[in-house]
TIKOLDO-227688 format. One line per field, with one value per residue (C-alpha): x, y, z; residue in one letter; residue number from 1. Coordinates in steps of 0.2 Angstrom, whole numbers, plus 5000, padded with zeros to 4 digits. Each point is the difference from the previous one (the first is absolute). Example, Ala and Ser with C-alpha at 12.3 -4.5 7.8 and 13.67 -1.06 7.14 Angstrom:
BEGIN
X: 5062,5006
Y: 4978,5017
Z: 5039,4997
nuvo: A,S
doke: 1,2
END
This chain:
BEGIN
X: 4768,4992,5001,4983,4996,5008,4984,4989,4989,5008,4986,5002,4996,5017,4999,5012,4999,5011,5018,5018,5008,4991,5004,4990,4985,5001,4991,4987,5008,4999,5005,5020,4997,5013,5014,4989,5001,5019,5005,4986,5008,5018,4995,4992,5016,5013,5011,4998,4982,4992,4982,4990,4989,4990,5000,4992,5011,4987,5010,4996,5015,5007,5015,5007,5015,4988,4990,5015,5008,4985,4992,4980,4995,4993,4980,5005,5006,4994,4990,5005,5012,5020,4998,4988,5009,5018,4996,5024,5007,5015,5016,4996,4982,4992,4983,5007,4985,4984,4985,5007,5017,5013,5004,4985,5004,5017,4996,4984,5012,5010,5017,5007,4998,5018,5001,4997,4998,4985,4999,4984,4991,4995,4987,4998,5008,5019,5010,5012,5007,4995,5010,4991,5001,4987,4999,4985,4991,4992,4986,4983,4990,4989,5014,5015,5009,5003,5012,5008,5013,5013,5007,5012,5002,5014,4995,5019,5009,4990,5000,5020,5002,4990,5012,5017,4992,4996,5017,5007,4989,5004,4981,4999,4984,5008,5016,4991,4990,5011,4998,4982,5007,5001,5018,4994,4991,5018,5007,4986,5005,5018,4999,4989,5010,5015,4986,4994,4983,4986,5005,5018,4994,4990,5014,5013,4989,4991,4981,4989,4995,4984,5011,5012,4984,4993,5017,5002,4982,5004,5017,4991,4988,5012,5011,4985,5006,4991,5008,5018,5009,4995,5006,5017,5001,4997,5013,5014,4996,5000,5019,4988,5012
Y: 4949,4996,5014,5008,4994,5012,5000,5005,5015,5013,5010,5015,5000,4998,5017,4994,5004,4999,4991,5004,4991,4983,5003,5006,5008,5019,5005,5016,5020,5007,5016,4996,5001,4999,4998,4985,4989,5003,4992,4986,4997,5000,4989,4985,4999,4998,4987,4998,4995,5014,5006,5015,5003,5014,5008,4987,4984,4998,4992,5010,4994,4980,4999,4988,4998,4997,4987,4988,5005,4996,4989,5011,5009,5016,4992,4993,5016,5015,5008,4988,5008,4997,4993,4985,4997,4998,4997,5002,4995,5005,4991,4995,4993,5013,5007,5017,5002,5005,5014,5010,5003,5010,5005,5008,5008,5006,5006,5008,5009,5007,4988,4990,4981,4991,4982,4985,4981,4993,4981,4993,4988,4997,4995,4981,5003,5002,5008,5017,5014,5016,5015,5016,5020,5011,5017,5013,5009,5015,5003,5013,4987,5005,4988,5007,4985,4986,4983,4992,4984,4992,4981,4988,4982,4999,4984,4991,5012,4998,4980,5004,5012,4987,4983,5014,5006,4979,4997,5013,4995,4983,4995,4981,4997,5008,4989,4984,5005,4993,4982,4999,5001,4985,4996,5004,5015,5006,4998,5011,5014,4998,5003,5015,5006,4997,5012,4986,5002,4987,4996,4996,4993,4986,4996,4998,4989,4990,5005,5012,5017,4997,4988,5014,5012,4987,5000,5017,5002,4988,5008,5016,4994,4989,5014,5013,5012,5007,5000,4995,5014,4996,4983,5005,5009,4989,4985,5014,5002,4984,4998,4988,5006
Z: 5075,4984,4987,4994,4980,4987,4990,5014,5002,5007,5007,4986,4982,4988,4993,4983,4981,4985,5000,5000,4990,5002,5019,5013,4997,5001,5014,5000,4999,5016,4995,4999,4978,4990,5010,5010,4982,4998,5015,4998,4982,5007,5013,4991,4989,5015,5001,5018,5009,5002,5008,5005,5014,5006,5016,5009,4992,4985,4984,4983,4990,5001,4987,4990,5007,5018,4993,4992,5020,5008,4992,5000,4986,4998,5004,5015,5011,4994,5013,5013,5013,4997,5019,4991,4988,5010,5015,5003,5015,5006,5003,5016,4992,5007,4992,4989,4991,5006,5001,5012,4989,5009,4983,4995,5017,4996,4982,5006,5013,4984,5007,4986,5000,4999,4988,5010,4998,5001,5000,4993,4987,4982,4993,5002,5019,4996,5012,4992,5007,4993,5000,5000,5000,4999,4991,5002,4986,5006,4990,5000,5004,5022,5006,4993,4996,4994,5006,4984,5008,4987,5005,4996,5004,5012,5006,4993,5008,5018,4998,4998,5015,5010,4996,5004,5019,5003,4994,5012,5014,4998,4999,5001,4993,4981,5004,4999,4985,4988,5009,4991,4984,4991,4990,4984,5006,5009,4981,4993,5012,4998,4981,5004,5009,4986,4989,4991,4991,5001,4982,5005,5015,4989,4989,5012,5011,4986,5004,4995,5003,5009,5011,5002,5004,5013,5010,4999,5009,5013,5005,5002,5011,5010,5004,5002,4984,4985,4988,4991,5006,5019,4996,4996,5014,5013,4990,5000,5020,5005,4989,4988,4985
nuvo: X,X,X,X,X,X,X,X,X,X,X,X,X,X,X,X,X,X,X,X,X,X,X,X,X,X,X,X,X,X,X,X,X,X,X,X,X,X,X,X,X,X,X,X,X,X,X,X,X,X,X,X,X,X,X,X,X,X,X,X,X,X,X,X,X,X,X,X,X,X,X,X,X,X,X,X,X,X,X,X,X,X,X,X,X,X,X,X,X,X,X,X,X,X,X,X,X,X,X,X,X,X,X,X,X,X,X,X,X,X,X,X,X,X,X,X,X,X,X,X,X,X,X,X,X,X,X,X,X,X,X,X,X,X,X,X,X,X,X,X,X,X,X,X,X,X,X,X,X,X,X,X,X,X,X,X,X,X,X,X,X,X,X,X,X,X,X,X,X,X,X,X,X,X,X,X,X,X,X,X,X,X,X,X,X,X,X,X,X,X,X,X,X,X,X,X,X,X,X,X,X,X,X,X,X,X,X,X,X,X,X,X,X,X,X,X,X,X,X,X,X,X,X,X,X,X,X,X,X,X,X,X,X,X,X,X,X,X,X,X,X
doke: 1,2,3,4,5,6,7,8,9,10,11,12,13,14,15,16,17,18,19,20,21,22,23,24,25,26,27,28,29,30,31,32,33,34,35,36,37,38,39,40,41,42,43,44,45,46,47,48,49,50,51,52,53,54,55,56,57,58,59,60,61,62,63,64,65,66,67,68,69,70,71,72,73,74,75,76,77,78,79,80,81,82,83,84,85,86,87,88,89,90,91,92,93,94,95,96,97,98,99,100,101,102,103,104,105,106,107,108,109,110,111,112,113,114,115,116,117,118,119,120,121,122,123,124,125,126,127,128,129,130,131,132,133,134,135,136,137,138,139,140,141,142,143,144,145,146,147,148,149,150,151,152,153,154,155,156,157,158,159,160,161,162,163,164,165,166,167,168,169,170,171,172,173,174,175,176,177,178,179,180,181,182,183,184,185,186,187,188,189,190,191,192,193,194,195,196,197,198,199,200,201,202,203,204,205,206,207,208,209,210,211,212,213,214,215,216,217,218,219,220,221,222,223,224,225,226,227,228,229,230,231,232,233,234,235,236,237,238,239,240,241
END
């Protein structure tokens, strides 16, 4: 299903002045006052992603921390639905994400909201897991609340979790990855495995970085990972080192 433009119109009016920080724009007092701008400023300095949403899944507040996660920046999704802008799956693949929330349903219902994983992509289409909670701020505004969602990238520890339940299955399709790397590529992982860094990497092999960088790429996409970590992994599963 193709995912609806960040920058489109999302049928209201972006109701925003001021900033926070250099962040997110601060969005229009409802009535919450004083109390409203302390969390927004506590917010926009987190170290974690972090957003708020109104009652119906609005975003008012995009972080910092969210936009180096994510990849969008404050421009992109304010006023566009958190449902748009994600669009998770679970770990099945399943849609999570959509205008009919059972979150919104459960916070509306007063029951708290329990962290969950949510697998979805960055900007520029790359796949990460997402690790979010959810916290509401009850504030004086007609609806009462508001939905304020911290993350974290989580997507080594999920590439990791993956490679150790295809070990354990026995998964043939994973066993055979390693046949598509080529000698020299098998070396590369071995060392990073060892916890070799690119720059070691170059000197003991006699090339140079961007060499180092362009096998590193091919071994994660031959064996399906993200990152170096994932990599790793997957070499000390298959007995690699």
């Amino acid at each position: 299903m193709k995912r609806r433009g960040l920058s489109e119109t999302t049928g209201r009016p972006r109701r925003v002045s001021g900033s926070i920080h250099g962040t997110a724009p601060r969005p229009q007092q409802d009535g919450s006052g004083a109390q409203d701008i302390l969390w927004l400023d506590g917010l926009a300095g987190a170290a974690d992603g972090a957003f708020a949403t109104t009652s119906d899944g609005r975003i008012v507040l995009w972080n910092l921390a969210a936009e180096r996660i994510m990849g969008y920046g404050v421009a992109e999704v304010l006023g566009q639905l958190c449902c748009d802008v994600f669009a998770g799956r679970d770990s099945r693949g399943e849609r999570f994400c959509s205008r009919t929330c059972r979150l919104l349903a459960l916070i509306k219902s007063g029951e708290p909201v329990e962290s969950f994983d949510l697998q979805t992509h960055a900007k520029g289409g790359r796949p990460i897991w997402l690790n979010m909670s959810t916290v509401v701020m009850p504030v004086t505004s007609p609806k009462g609340y508001r939905i304020i969602r911290m993350f974290r990238d989580v997507t080594a520890v999920n590439d990791m979790l993956a490679l150790i339940r295809d070990r354990l299955n026995g998964t043939p399709a994973k066993r055979d990855l390693v046949g598509r790397l080529t000698r020299r590529e098998a070396e590369v992982l071995r060392l990073m495995a060892s916890g070799a860094t690119n720059r070691t990497l170059a000197t003991r092999l006699h090339i140079s970085p961007a060499t180092v960088r362009n096998h590193a790429h091919n071994i994660f996409e031959k064996l399906g990972v993200h990152n170096r970590v994932a990599a790793v992994a997957y070499a000390i599963s298959q007995l690699m080192i």
